[in-house]
Every structure is written in C-alpha cells, then in structure tokens.
N, C-alpha and C positions, 0 to 999 in steps of 0.2 A: 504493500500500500504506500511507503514511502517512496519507494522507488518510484512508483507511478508518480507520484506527486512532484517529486523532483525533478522526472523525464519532463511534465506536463508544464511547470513554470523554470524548467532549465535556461533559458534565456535571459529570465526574469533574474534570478538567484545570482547567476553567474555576473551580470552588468551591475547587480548591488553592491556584489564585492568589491569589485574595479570603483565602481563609485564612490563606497565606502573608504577606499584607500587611497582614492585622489582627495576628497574632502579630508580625511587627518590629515592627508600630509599636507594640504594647505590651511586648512584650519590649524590643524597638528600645534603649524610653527607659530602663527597668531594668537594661540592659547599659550603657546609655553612661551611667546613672549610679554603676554598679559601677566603669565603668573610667576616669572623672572622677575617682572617690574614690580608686582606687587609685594614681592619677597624682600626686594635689595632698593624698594624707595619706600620711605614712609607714607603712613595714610593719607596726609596733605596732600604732598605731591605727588602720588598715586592719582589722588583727586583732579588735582591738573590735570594730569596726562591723560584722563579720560574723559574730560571737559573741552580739551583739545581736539582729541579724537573725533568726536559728537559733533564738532565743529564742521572738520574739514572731512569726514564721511557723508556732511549734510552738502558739502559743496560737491562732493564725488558723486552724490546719487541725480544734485542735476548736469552732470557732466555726463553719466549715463542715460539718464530720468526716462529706463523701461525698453534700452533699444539693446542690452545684450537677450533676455526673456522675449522680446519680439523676434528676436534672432531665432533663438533658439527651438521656436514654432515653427516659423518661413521655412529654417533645413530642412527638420523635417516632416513637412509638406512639399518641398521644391526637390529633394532625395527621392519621393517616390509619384511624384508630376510631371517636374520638370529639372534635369540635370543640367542648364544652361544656365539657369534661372540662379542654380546652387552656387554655381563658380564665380558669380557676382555677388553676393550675399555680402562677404568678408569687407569688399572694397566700399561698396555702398554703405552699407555700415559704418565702418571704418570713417569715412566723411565727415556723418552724423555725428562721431563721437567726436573728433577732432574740433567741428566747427562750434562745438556746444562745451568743450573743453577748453579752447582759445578765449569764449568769452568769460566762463566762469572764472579765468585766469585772472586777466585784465580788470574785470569788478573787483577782485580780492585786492588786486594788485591797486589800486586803486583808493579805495574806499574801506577796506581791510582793518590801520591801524586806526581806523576814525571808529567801528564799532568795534574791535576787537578790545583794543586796548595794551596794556602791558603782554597779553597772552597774543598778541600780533606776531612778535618776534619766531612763537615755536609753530605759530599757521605756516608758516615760511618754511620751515625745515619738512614740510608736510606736502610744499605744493605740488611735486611731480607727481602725486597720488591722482590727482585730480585728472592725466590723465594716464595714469598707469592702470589705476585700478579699473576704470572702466573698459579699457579695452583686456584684461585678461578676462574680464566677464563676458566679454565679448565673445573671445576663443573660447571661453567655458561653454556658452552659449551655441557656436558651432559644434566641437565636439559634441554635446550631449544630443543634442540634434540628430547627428550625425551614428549616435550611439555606439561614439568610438573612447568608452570608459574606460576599454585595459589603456591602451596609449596613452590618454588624460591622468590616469591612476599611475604610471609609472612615474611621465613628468614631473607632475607635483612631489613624489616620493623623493625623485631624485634633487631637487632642488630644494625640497624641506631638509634635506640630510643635508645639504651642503649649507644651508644659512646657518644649522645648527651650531658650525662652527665660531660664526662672527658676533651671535646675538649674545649670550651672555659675557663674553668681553667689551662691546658696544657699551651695555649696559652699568657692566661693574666700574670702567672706567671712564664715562663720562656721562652718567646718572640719564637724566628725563632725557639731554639731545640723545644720547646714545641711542635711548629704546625708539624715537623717532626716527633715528638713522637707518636705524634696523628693517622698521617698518617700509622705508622706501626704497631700500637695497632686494631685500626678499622679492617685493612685486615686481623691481625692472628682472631681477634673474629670469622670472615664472612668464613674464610678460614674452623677454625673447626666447624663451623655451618652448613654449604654445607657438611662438609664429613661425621658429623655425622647423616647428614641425608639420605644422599644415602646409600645403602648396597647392592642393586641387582648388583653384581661385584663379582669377585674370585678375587686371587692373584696368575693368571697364564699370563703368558705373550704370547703373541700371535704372530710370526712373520709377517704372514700373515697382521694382523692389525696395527702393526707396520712400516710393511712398506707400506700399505696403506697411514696410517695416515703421519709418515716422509715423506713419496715423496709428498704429497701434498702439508704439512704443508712448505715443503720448497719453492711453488710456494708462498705460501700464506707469505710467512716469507720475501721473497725478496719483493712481494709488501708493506708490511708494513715498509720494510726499508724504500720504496719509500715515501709512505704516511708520514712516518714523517721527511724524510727531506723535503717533500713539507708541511710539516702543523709546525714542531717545530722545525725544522732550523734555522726558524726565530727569534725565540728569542736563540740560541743559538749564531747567527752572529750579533746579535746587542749586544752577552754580549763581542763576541769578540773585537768588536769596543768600548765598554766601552758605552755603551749606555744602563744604567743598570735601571735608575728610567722609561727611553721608554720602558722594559720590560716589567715593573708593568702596566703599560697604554695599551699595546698591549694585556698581558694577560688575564688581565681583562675584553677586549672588548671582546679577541677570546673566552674566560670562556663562557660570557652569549649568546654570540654568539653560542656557542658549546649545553651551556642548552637550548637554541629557536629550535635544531634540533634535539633533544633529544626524541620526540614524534616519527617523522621519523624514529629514528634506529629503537625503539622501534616497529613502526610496519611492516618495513624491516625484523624484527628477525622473527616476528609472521608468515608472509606468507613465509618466506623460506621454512621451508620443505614441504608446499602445492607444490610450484615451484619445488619442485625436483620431486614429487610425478608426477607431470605433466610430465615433462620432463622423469622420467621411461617409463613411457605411452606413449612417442612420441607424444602429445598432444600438437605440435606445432606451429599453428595457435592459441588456446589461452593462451599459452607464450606471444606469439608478442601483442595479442588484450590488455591484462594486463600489458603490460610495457607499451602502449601507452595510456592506461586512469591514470598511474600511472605519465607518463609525464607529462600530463595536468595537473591534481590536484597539482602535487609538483609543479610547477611554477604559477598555480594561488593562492595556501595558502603559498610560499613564497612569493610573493610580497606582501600579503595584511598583513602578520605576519613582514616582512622589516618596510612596512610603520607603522604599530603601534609600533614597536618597538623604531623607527627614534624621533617620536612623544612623548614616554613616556619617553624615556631614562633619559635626563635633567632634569625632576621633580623629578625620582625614585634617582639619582645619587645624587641629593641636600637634597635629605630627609637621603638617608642612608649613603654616600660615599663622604660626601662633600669635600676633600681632592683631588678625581678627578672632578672636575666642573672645569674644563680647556679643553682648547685647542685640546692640544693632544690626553687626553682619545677620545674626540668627534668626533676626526680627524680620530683614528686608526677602532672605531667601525660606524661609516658615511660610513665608506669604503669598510669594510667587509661586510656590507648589502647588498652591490653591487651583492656579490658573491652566497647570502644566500641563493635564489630560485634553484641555477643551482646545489648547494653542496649539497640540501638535495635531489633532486634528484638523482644525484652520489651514496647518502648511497643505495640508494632504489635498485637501478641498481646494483651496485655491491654484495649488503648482500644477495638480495633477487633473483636477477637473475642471473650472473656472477658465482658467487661461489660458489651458491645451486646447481648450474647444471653440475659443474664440469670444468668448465672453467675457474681457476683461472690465466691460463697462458694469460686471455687477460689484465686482473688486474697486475699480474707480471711485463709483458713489459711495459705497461703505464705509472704506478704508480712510478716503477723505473727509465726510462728516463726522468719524467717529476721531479721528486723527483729531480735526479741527477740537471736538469736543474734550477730547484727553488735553488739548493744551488748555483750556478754560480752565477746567477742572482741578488740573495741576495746579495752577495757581489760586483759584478759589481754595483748596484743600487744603495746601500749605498754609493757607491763613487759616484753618478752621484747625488743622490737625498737626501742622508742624509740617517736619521733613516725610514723616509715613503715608501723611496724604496721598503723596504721586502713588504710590503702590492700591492704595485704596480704590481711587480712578482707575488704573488702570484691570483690578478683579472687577469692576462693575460694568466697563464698558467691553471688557475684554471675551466674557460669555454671548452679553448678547449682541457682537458683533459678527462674532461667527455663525451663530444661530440663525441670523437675517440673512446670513450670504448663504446658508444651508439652504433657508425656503427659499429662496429666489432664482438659485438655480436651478433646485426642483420644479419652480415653477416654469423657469425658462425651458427644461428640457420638456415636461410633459407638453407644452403647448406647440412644439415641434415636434413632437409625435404625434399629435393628432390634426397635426396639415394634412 
C-alpha cells in the first residue's frame, strides 16, 4: 500500500525534497545569519538590524512588487503552450525588474536620509539588495516553473556552504555592518549562480509577455504590499514607538516561527503548477477535493508542530540564546502559535491555489485591506496594550483573513463550474 502510494505521488515527493533542500540552503544561510546576529549582538542592536531589515525588504518587494510569482505561473503555462513564448520570459522580466529597481534606487537615494534618519547610513550598506534580491526571485520563479528543483536544490546548497565560510567572521569582527555585508555578498553569489545556470532564454523582449506578466505581477504586487504590512508593520510601529530591544524578541519569535512553516511553502510551491495544470483542464471538482484534504492536514500538523514547539522552545533558547530566556521573547512567540495552524494553511491556499489559477485578485483585495487594517490596529493597540498589541492584531485579523480568501475562492471556483 505504500508502495502504491509512493509510485502514485513519486513526482510529487521527489520535487519536495529538491525543494526542501534548495529552501534550507537558502533560507538555511539567512536563518543562521539571523541567529549568528542575535547570538554575538545585543538585544538593542539586534533590534536595529531588524528594523533595518523591514526597511529595505519593504523597498525590495517594490523593486519586485509580484513579477518573480507572475513569472513563475507564465513558465509554466508557456512550458507546456508555448516554448517560444518560455525563452522570453527571463529577458522580459528581467526589464520589469531592473526599470522598477532603478527607480526605487534613486527615491532612496534621494529622499532616504530625510525619512530614514541616523539609520540612513546602514539602508546604504543594504542597497544592492534592492536589486539582487528580486531578481534571484526571479530565477527562483523560472526554475520552479520550470520544475527544475534538483538543479535549484543543489545551487542554493552549494552556495549556502560557501557563504558559510565569510558570515560568522563578517559578523564577529565588524558587529551590525558585518551581518549586513553578509546579507548582500550571499544574494550576489546565489544571484550569479541561478543565471549562470539557466541559458534556455534569448534576449528579445516580448510585449505580449510583458504585459502578461506586469498586469499580473501588479495584482500580485498590491497583495504583497498587503502581506507585509500585515506581517512586518509590526516591527516597523514598534521601532516607531521606540520599542526597539521588543523588536529583537518579536523577531526572533516570528524568525522560527516563519522557519516551522517553511516545509508548507515548500510544498505549496511543489503542487502549484499541478493546480494550474488542473484548472487548464477545468478539472474542478478535484481542485475543491484537494484544498479540503489540504485543510485538514495543515490544521492537524499545525497544532501538533504548535505544541512541540510551545514545549521545546525554553530548553532550545537556554542552550543556544540564553540572552532571550525572558519574559517577553516567550510572550511574543506563546502567541504566535496561536496563529501557526491557520497561517500555514493561508500559504497553501494562496501559493498553490489562489494564484496558480489565476486569481490573484482574491489575494489582492484581502491581503490589502486587511494589510491596511493590521497597520491601524498596530498603532491603535500599542496605545491601548503596549508593545503586545501588534501580536494581538495580528491573531485577530490573521484567522479571519484566511477564512474570507477560503470562501471566495470556493466561490470563484464553483461559479466556473457551473458555466
């Protein structure tokens, strides 16, 4: 019976893995330099560097804002339509990023030390991210497409092993620049590793594909505005209230928080273009059957992954981070578990169904009103509850976000079944 089971999603299993081990080794290295940094800088300045961070990944998402995830639909769809269509993908694209990365520069570059302030100086050491990071999302975005995970899965390995080298000397010996050094050295390695390995691409630009991919990418761009003011607002309003070592402690919670769901993206990404391939087919009865065995599972392995988590936390925090064995770390991530069953279902919902199928306008409005309303709230709360507020907003608006993008695609999908 396993056997059969295994034969029958062999495909499936096997792109996870590959998946799995391109996401650690690029997560891998971003986490162990989150947790280098939080080891070998104090909580303050922990706090900076991830007040920083929040910054200039807000400038990196509109430097991308939805065109690697638009990408990553067009391959493939253009992989099994159109193979002329594929080979322009990369360059057109590419464009997009560059023309939308030039200006995000320019504004910073610009206008930067007027809102920034004394924390201007370490935007600076940050800004090649703005366009490095978007385009390995980019490549990310072809290859998975592409559903070529072992080659994406080695890359990443092999270049997470090699920064391994530079990041904790970066860091020991020249504090906060170091770990921002690190950060922009990793992505250009990862950057020319993805591009020198792809080559099935021209350098002609395709309007067609261009405006595919832009009119998409800008549904996908406004949800991600939404997404991060509902996920990194929060420590942006708790730097504005001067609540800066609470960043370090929030961070740090949502950090492994974010790596426990990490398996979820991971197989969110894998069955995406199965789900499109579905939805070509009008095969929409098991669309619906598959999001609701997907529901169960995410809510029965996040409560049992919550509770072991609840339970290790304090031992694993005292061995390696004893710095947080307080209060508040325990307080910020106790809270967040709350939310962990219903969030990784969310990713599941929206990577693998939502926006494989072309619906990214139900994620758009969502993501963005409820974005909008997490930043209100943040700040209302904080005045009613302190620095715990942000977490409070975000358990309340965080269920029934998901929830409304749940009916709505259900109702999207059944009303195309019955044309």
């Amino acid at each position: 019976m396993i056997k059969q089971k295994y034969y029958q999603h062999k495909e499936t299993i096997h792109n996870f893995i590959w998946r799995s081990l391109q996401i650690f080794g690029k997560e891998g290295v971003t986490f162990l330099i989150f947790i280098i940094c939080a080891k070998l800088l104090d909580p303050y300045i922990f706090g900076i560097y991830n007040y920083i961070l929040a910054i200039v990944f807000f400038l990196v998402m509109f430097g991308d804002f939805g065109i690697s995830t638009a990408t990553s639909k067009y391959v493939a769809e253009y992989n099994v339509t159109d193979k002329e269509k594929l080979k322009s993908v990369l360059f057109s694209s590419g464009i997009l990023i560059l023309g939308l990365t030039i200006i995000i520069t320019i504004l910073t570059l610009l206008f930067g030390k007027y809102f920034l302030g004394d924390k201007y100086v370490y935007v600076l050491w940050l800004l090649p991210l703005i366009f490095l990071a978007p385009m390995t999302s980019l490549y990310d975005g072809i290859y998975r497409g592409l559903k070529q995970f072992k080659k994406l899965a080695i890359i990443s390995l092999i270049i997470g092993l090699v920064s391994l080298s530079f990041v904790y000397i970066l860091i020991k010996q020249y504090g906060l620049i170091g770990a921002l050094i690190a950060q922009v050295i990793f992505y250009a390695l990862l950057f020319i590793a993805l591009a020198f390995c792809y080559r099935e691409f021209n350098f002609k630009w395709n309007k067609e594909v261009m405006k595919g991919v832009g009119k998409y990418s800008l549904l996908v761009g406004i949800a991600n505005l939404g997404i991060f003011l509902y996920i990194q607002f929060d420590i942006i309003a708790l730097g504005w209230f001067n609540y800066i070592s609470e960043i370090a402690y929030l961070s740090l919670a949502n950090k492994i928080f974010m790596f426990l769901a990490i398996p979820f993206g991971i197989f969110a990404q894998i069955i995406a273009p199965d789900i499109t391939r579905l939805y070509v087919k009008k095969q929409y009865i098991q669309i619906k059957n598959k999001l609701k065995q997907y529901f169960i599972y995410s809510i029965i392995l996040g409560i049992l992954i919550a509770i072991i988590s609840f339970i290790l936390i304090k031992p694993i925090t005292i061995l390696f981070l004893s710095q947080y064995n307080n209060y508040y770390f325990y307080l910020f991530f106790g809270l967040l578990l709350l939310i962990f069953p219903i969030r990784i279902f969310g990713s599941i919902l929206t990577t693998s169904f939502i926006v494989s199928t072309g619906k990214a306008k139900i994620i758009t409005y969502n993501s963005f009103i409820f974005g909008i309303l997490n930043a209100v709230m943040d700040i209302i709360f904080i005045y009613i509850f302190g620095f715990v507020g942000v977490i409070y907003s975000t358990l309340i608006l965080g269920y029934i976000s998901v929830l409304i993008a749940y009916y709505y695609f259900n109702k999207n999908i059944n009303l195309e079944k019955n044309e």
